[in-house]
Steps between C-alpha positions, in 0.01 A plus 500: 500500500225208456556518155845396566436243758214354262804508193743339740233241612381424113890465420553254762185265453586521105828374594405196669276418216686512231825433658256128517420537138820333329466197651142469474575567104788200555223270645285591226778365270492161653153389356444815190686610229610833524225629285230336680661686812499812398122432325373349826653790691320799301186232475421458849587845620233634185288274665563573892418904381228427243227654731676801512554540154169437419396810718785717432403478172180712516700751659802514318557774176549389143766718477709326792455119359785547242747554809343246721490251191952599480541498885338144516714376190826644628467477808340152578459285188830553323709474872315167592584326199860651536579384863365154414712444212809672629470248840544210287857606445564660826405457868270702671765694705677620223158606350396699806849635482452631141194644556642781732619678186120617473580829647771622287325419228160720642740783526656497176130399332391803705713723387470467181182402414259632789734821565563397865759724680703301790678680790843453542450266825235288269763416253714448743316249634394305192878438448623440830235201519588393174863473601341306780323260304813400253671484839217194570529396166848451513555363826189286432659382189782379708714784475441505113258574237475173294099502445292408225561820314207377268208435745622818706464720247165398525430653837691772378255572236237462768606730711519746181124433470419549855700842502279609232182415647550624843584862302169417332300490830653783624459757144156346379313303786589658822085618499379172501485304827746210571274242524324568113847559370582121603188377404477645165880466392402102560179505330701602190797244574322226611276522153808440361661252700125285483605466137801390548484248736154348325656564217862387499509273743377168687475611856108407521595131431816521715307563770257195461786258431785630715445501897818728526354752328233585758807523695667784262115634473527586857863685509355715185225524654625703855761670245214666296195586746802602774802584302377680201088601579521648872871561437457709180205704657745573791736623244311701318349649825868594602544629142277769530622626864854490453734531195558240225847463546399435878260263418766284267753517791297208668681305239818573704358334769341211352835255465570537883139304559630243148842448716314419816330208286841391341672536857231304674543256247872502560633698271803686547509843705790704602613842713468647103132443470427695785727774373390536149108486659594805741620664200126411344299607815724876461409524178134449574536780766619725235278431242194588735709840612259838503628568156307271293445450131246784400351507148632803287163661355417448108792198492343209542384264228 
């Protein structure tokens, strides 16, 4: 029973959080290219967990840096860049929207390639809050789907990635604590992104010439040391105490907290939204129903 509460509570701060994190990418846009974006975004949060990974590091097996090295490439450095990009197309609504097709894709990824087993309820529920989330899609569309097909596929393919590393967590990591998980992934990605945004780009002298990018410093900033560092240790925490298609089902969840921006903001809301996110908040229920996704022994990758 804690277990659960503590799963319920981790689902509901992750929500706020990155619910937040689409328009914290969309003020990021305002001063960065999309590429310095997602660079900055993987930078800062390698940065904010450095100390970590600098101890985890004398703890952590050889044999276990190949997976950390794929989790922190899939699952954080390929995503960032995609969400940055794919928000130059789109807004963030329809992004946070998108992004709730992470749990269908854990399931199939699961089954397939990690030999995850999934209760009747479970699937279920993946597809009753994926019927929910077109239903926001569409009625968030107004009443159609005419988006960017281009720069959503984009989150599509992110969510494709994040699918396959939450599996990853769950079949290869699951003995290795939250926290070093997080820390190490971004040691690995943010390696990588250093490069790139040295490398490739001309963010240091943006900074000195531009006074708006301070500005966009700061939004990046909150979105990686809040909405990716203690965020993705959360996750990863709830990982390992629940199932990974529960874990994904925040995703559901997340465009309720991206409407509340847009409807703040003005944006259009209607007796539909609240339907279609009932029909989200069911499917959640289901998902996290006593017959979760078990592993099926000698299957997984």
């Amino acid at each position: 029973m804690n277990q659960k509460i503590i799963s319920w509570a981790i689902i509901v701060a992750l929500v706020l959080t990155w619910g937040s994190s689409f328009i914290l990418i969309k003020r990021g846009l305002e001063h960065f290219s999309a590429v310095e974006v997602g660079a900055l975004r993987v930078v800062i949060t390698f940065l904010s967990l450095l100390p970590f990974a600098l101890l985890a590091l004398k703890k952590i097996q050889k044999k276990d840096l190949l997976w950390l090295g794929i989790s922190g490439i899939v699952g954080s450095l390929i995503p960032a860049f995609l969400f940055a990009i794919a928000q130059t197309g789109i807004d963030s609504a329809t992004a946070g929207l998108l992004n709730s097709l992470t749990p269908l894709f854990t399931l199939i990824i699961g089954y397939f390639l990690f030999g995850l087993a999934a209760g009747k309820r479970n699937v279920l529920g993946v597809f009753v809050g994926l019927i929910g989330a077109i239903g926001l899609i569409y009625v968030s569309g107004g009443n159609n789907f005419s988006f960017n097909l281009k720069y959503s596929s984009l989150i599509v393919l992110a969510t494709v990635f994040y699918a396959i590393n939450v599996n990853l967590i769950k079949a290869k990591l699951k003995h290795i604590s939250s926290l070093n998980i997080t820390s190490l992934t971004f040691f690995i990605a943010g390696i990588i992104a250093s490069f790139i945004l040295f490398g490739a780009t001309d963010v240091v002298s943006q900074l000195k010439t531009d006074p708006g990018a301070l500005k966009g410093l700061f939004f990046i900033s909150i979105l990686a040391v809040v909405g990716t560092a203690a965020a993705m240790i959360a996750f990863n925490y709830l990982i390992k105490i629940s199932s990974p298609i529960f874990a994904s089902s925040v995703t559901y969840l997340i465009p309720l907290i991206a409407m509340a921006w847009g409807f703040t903001d003005g944006e259009y809301f209607s007796l539909w939204h609240a339907v279609w996110t009932l029909m989200i908040i069911g499917g959640v229920i289901l998902v996290n129903s006593k017959r979760r996704l078990q592993v099926k022994p000698g299957k997984a990758l």
